[in-house]
N, CA, C and O atoms as a GROMACS GRO file, in nm:
protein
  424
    1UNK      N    1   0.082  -0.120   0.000
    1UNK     CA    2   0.000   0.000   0.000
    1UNK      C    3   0.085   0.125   0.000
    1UNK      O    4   0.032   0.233  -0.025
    2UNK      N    5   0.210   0.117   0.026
    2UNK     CA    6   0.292   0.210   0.063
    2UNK      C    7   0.376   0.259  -0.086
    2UNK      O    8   0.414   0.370  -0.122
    3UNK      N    9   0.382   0.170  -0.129
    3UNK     CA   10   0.422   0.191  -0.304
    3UNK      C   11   0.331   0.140  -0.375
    3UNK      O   12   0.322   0.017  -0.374
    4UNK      N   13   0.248   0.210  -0.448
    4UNK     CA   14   0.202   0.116  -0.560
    4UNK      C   15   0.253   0.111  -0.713
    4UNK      O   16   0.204   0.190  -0.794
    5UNK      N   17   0.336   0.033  -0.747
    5UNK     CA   18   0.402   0.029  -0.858
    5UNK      C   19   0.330   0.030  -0.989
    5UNK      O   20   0.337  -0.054  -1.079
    6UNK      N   21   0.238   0.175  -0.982
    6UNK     CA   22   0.125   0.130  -1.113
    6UNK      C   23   0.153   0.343  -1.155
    6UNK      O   24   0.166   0.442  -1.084
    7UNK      N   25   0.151   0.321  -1.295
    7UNK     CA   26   0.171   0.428  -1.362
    7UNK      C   27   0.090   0.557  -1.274
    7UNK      O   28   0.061   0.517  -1.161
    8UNK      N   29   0.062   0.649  -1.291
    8UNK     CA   30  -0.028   0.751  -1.256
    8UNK      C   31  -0.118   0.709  -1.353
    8UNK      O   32  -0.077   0.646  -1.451
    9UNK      N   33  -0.296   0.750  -1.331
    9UNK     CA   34  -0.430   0.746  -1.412
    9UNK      C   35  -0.458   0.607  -1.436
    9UNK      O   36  -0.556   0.587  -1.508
   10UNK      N   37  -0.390   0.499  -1.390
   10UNK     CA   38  -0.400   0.413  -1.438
   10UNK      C   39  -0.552   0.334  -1.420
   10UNK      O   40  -0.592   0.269  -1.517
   11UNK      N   41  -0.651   0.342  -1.272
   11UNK     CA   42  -0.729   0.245  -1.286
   11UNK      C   43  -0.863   0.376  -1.281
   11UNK      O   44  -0.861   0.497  -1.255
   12UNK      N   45  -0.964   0.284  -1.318
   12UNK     CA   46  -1.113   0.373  -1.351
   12UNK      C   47  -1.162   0.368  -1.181
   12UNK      O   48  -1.238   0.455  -1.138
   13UNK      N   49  -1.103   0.235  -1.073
   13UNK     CA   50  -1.188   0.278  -0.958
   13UNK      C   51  -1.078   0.192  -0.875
   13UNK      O   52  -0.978   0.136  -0.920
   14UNK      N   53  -1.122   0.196  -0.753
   14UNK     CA   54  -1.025   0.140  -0.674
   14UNK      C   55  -1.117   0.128  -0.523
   14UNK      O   56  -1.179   0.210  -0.456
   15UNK      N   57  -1.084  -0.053  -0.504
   15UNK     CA   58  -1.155  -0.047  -0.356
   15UNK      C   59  -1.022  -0.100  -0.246
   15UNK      O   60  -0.922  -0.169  -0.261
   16UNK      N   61  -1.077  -0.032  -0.145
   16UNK     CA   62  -1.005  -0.029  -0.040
   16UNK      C   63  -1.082  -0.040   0.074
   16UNK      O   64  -1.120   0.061   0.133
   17UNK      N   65  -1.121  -0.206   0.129
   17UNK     CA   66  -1.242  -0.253   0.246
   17UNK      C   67  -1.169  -0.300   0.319
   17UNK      O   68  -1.076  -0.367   0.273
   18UNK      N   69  -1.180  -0.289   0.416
   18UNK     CA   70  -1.149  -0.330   0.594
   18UNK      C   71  -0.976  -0.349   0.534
   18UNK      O   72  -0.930  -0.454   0.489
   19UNK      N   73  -0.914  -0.240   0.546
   19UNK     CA   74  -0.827  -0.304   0.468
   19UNK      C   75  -0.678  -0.144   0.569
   19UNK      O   76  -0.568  -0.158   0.621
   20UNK      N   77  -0.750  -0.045   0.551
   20UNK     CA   78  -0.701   0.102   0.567
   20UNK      C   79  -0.674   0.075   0.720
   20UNK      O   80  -0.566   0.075   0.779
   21UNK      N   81  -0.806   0.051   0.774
   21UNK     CA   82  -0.731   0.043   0.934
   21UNK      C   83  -0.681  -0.065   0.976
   21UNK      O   84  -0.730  -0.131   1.068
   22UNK      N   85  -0.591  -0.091   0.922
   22UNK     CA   86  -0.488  -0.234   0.941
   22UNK      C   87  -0.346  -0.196   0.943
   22UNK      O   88  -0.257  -0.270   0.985
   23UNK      N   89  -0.325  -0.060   0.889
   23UNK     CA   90  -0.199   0.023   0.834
   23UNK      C   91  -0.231   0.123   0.919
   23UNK      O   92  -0.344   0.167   0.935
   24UNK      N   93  -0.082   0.178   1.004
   24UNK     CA   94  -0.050   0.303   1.082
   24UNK      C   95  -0.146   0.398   1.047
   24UNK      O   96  -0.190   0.394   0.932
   25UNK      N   97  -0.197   0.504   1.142
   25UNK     CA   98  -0.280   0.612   1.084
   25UNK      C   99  -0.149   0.726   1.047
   25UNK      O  100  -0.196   0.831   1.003
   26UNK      N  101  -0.023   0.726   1.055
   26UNK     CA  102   0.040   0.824   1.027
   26UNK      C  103   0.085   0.776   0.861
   26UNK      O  104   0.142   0.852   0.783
   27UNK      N  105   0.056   0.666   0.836
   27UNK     CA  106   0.070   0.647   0.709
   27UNK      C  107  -0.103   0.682   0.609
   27UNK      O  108  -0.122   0.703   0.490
   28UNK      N  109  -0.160   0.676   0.680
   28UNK     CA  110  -0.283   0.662   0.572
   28UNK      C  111  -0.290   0.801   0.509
   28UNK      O  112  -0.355   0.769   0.409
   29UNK      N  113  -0.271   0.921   0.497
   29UNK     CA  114  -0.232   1.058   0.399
   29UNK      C  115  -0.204   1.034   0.273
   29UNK      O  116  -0.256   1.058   0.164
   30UNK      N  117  -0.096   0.974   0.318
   30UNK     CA  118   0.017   0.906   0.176
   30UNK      C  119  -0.055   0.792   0.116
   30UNK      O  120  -0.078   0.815  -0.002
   31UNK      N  121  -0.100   0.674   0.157
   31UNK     CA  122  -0.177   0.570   0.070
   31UNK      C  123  -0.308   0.653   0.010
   31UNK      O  124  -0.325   0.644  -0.112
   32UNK      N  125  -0.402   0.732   0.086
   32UNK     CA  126  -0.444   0.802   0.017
   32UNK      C  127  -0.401   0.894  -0.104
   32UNK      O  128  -0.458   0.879  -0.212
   33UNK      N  129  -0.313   0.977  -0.089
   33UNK     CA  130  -0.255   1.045  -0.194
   33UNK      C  131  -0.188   0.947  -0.320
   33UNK      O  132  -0.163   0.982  -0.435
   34UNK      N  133  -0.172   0.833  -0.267
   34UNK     CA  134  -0.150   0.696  -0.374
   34UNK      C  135  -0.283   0.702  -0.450
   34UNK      O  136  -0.317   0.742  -0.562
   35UNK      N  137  -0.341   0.651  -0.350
   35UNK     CA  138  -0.509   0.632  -0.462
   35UNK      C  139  -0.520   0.728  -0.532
   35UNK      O  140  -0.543   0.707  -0.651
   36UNK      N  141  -0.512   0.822  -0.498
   36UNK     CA  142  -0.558   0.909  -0.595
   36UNK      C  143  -0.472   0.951  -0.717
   36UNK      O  144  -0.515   1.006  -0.818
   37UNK      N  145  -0.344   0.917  -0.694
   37UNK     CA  146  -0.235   0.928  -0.796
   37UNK      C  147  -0.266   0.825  -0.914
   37UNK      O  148  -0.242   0.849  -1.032
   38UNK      N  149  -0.321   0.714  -0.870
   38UNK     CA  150  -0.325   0.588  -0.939
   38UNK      C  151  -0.443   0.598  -0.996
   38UNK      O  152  -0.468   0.513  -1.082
   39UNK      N  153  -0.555   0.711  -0.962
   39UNK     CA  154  -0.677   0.711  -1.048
   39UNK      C  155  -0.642   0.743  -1.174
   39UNK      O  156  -0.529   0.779  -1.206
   40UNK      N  157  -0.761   0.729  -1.268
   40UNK     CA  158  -0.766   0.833  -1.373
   40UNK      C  159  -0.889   0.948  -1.311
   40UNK      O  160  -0.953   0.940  -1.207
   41UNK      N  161  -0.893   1.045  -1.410
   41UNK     CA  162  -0.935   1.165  -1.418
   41UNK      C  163  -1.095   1.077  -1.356
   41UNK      O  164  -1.116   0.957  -1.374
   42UNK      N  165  -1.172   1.153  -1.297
   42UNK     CA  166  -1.345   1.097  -1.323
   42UNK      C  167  -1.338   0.961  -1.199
   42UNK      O  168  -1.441   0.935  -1.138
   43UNK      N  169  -1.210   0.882  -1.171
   43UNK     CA  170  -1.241   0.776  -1.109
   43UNK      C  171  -1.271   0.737  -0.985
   43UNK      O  172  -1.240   0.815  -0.895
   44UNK      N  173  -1.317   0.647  -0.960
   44UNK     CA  174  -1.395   0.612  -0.827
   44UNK      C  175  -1.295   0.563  -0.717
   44UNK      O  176  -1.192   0.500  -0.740
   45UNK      N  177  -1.334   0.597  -0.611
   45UNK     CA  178  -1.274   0.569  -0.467
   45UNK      C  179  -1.363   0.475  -0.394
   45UNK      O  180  -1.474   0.523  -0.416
   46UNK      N  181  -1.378   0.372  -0.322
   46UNK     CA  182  -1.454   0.302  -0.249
   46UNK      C  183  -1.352   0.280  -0.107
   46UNK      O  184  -1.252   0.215  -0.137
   47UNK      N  185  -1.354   0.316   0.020
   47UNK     CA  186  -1.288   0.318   0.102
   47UNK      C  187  -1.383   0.319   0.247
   47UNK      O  188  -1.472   0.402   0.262
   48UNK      N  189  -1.351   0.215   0.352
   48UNK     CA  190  -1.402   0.190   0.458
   48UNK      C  191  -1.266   0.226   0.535
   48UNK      O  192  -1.151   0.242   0.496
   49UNK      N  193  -1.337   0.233   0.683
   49UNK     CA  194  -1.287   0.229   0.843
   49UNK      C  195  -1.394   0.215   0.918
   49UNK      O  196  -1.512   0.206   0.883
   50UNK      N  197  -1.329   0.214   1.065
   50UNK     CA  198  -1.425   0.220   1.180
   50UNK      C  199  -1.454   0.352   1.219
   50UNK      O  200  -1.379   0.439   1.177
   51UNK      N  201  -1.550   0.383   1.294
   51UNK     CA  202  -1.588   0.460   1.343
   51UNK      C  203  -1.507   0.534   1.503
   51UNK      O  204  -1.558   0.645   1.517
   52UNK      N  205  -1.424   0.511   1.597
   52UNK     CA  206  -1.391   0.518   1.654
   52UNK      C  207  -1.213   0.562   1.649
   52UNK      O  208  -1.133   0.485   1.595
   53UNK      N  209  -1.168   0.692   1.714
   53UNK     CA  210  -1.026   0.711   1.698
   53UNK      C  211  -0.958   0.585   1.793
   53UNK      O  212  -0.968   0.583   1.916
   54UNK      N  213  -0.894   0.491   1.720
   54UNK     CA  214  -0.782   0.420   1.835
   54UNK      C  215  -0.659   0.373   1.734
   54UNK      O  216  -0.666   0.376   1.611
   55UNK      N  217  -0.549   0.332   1.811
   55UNK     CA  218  -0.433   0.246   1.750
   55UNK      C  219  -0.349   0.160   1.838
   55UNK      O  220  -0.266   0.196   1.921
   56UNK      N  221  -0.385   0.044   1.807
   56UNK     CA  222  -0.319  -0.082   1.868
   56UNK      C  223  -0.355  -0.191   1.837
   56UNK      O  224  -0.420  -0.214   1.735
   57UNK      N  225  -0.305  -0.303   1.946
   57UNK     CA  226  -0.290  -0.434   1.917
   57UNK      C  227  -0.458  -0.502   2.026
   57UNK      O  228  -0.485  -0.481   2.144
   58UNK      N  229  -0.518  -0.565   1.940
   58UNK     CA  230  -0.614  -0.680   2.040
   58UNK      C  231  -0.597  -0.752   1.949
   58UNK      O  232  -0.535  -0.739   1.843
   59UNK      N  233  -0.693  -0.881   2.024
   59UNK     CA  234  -0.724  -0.980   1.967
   59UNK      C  235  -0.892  -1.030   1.910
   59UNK      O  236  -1.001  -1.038   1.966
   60UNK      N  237  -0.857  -1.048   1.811
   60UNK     CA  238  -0.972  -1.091   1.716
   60UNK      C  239  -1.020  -1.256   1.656
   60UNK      O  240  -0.996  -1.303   1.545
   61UNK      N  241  -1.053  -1.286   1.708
   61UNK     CA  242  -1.153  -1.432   1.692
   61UNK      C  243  -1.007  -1.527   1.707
   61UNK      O  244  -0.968  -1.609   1.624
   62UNK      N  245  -0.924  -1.484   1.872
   62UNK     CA  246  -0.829  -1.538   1.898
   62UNK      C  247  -0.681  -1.527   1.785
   62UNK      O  248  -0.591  -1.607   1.760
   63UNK      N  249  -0.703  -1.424   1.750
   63UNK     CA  250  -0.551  -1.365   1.668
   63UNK      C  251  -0.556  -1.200   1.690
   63UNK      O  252  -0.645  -1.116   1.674
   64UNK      N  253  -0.372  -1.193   1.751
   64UNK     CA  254  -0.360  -1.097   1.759
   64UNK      C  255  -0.364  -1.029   1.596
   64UNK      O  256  -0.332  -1.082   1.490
   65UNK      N  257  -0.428  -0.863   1.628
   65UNK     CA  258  -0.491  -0.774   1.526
   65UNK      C  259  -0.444  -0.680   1.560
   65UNK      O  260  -0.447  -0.642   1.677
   66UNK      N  261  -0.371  -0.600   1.436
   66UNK     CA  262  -0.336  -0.424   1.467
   66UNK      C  263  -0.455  -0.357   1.433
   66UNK      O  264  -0.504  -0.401   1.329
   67UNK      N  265  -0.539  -0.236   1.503
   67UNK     CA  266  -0.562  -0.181   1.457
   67UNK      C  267  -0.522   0.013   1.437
   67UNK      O  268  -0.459   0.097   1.502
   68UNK      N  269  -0.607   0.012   1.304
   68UNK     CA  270  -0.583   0.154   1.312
   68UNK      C  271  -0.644   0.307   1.289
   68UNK      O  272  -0.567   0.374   1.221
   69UNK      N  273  -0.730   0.359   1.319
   69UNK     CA  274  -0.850   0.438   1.264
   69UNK      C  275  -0.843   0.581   1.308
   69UNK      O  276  -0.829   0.609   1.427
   70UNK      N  277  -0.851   0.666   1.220
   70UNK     CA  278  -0.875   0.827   1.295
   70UNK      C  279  -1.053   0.826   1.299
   70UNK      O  280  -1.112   0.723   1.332
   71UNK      N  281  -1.099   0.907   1.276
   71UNK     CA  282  -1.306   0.957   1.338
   71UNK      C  283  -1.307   0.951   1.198
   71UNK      O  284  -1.216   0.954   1.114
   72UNK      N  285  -1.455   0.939   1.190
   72UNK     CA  286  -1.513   0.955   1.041
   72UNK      C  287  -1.461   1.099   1.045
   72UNK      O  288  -1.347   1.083   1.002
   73UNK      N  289  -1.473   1.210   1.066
   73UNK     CA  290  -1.466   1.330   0.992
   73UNK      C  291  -1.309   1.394   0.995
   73UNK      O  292  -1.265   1.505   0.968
   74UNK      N  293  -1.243   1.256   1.045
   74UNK     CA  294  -1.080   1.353   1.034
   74UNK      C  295  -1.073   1.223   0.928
   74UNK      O  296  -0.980   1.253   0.852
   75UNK      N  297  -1.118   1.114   0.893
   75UNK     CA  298  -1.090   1.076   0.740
   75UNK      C  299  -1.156   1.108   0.660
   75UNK      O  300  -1.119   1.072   0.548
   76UNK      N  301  -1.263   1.174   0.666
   76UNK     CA  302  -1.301   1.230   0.556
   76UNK      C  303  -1.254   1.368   0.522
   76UNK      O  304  -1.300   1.417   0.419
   77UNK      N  305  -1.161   1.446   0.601
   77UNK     CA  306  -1.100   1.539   0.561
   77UNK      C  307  -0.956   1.504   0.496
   77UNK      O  308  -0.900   1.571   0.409
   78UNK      N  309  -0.910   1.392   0.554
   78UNK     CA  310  -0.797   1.353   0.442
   78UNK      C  311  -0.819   1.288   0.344
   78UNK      O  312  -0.725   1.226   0.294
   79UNK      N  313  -0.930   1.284   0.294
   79UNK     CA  314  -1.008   1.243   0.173
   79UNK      C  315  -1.003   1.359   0.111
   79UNK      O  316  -0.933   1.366   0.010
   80UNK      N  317  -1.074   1.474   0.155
   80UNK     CA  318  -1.123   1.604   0.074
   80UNK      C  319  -0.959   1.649   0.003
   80UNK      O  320  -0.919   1.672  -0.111
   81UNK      N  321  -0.895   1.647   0.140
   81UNK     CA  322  -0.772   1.746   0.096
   81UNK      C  323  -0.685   1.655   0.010
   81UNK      O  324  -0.580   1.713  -0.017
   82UNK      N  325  -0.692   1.542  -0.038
   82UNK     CA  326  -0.624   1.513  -0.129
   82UNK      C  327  -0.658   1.553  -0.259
   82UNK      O  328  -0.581   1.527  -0.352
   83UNK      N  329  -0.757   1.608  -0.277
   83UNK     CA  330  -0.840   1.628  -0.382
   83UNK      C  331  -0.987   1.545  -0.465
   83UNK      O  332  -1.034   1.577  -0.574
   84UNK      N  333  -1.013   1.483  -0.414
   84UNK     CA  334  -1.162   1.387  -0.397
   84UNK      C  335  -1.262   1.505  -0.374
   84UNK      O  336  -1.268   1.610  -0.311
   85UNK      N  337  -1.336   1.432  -0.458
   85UNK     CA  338  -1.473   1.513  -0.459
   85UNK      C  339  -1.600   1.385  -0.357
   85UNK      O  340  -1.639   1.282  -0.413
   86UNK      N  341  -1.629   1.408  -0.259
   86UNK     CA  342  -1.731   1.304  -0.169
   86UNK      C  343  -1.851   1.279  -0.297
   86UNK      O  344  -1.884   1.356  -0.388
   87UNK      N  345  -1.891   1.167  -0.269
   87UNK     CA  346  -2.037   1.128  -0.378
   87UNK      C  347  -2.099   1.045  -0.266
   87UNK      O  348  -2.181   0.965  -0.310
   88UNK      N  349  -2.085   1.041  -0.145
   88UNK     CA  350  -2.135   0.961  -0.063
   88UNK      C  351  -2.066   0.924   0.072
   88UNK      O  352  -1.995   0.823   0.062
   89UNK      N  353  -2.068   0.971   0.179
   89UNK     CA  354  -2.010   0.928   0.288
   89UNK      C  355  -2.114   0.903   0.459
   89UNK      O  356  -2.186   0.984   0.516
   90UNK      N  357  -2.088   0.792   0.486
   90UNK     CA  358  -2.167   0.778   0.649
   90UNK      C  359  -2.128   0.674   0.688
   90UNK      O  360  -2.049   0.602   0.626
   91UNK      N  361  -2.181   0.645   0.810
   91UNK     CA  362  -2.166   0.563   0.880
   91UNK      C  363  -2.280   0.448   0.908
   91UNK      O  364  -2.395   0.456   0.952
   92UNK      N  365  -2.203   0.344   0.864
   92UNK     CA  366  -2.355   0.203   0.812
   92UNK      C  367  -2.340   0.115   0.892
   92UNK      O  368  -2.225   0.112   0.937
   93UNK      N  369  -2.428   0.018   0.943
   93UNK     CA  370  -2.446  -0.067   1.050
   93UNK      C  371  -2.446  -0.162   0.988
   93UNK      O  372  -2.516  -0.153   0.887
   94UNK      N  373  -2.391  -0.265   1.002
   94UNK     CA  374  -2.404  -0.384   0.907
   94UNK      C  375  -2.356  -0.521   1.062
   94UNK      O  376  -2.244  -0.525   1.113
   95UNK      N  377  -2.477  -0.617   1.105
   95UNK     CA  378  -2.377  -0.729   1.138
   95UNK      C  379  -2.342  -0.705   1.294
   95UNK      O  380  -2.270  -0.778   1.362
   96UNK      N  381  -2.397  -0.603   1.332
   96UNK     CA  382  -2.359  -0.549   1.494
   96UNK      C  383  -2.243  -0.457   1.495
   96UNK      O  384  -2.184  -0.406   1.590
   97UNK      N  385  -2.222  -0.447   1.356
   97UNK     CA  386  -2.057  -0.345   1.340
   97UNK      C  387  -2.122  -0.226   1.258
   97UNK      O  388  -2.215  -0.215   1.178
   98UNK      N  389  -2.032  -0.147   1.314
   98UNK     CA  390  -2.011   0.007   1.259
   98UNK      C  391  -1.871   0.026   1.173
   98UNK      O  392  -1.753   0.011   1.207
   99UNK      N  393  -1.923   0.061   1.063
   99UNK     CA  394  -1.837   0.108   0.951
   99UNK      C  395  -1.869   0.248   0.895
   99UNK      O  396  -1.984   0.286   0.874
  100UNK      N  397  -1.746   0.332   0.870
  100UNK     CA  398  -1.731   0.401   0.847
  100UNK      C  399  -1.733   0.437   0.669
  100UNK      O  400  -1.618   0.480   0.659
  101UNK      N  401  -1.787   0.445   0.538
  101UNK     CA  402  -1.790   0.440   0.396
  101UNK      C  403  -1.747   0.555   0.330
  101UNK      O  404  -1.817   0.649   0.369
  102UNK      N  405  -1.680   0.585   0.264
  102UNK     CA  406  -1.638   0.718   0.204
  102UNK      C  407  -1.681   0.664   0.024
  102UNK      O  408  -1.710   0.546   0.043
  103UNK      N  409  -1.692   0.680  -0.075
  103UNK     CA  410  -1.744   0.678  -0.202
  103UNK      C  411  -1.740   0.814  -0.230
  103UNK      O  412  -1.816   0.903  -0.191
  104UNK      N  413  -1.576   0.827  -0.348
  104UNK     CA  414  -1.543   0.998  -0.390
  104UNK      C  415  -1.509   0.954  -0.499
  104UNK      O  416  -1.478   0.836  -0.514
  105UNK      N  417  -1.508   1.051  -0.603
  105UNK     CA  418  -1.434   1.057  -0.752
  105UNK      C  419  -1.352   1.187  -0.742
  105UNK      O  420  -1.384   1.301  -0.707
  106UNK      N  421  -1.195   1.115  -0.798
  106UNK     CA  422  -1.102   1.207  -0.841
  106UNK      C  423  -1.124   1.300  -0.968
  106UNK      O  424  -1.038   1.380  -1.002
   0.00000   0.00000   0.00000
């Protein structure tokens, strides 16, 4: 996530699910500013988190798990300021879990 070895403009959309808060929050700026490097003009963003600011280690269905998440509205501002235009953002209940959805075009 930290390099993506793909030209600039290259894809029409790009998903990124339960996937962001798994990676440092002092890195997620930069993988963002990836995605969006790697769009083309017009293209789609699909990107989840949790709802809650934390960063660390628990355990999950008996495996240790990093996690990593800023608030919905301090990732959706490092959404905006990369240059993303929002087409859809909230917070959806799915399953007894809270997820956080961002859906933007570059």
């Amino acid at each position: 996530a930290h390099d993506l070895e793909f030209p600039p403009n290259t894809f029409d959309g790009l998903i990124s699910v339960y996937t962001l808060f798994h990676i440092p929050r002092k890195d997620h700026s930069q993988i963002i500013q990836n995605f969006y490097e790697v769009l083309k003009p017009g293209g789609i963003l699909l990107i989840n988190s949790g709802v809650s600011e934390s960063e660390g280690m628990s355990t999950f269905f008996g495996v240790p798990m990093f996690w990593s998440n800023y608030t919905p509205d301090k990732l959706l501002q490092l959404v905006k300021k990369t240059g993303f235009s929002i087409l859809f953002e909230d917070v959806l209940q799915r399953g007894g879990e809270y997820q956080y959805w961002i859906f933007a075009r570059k």
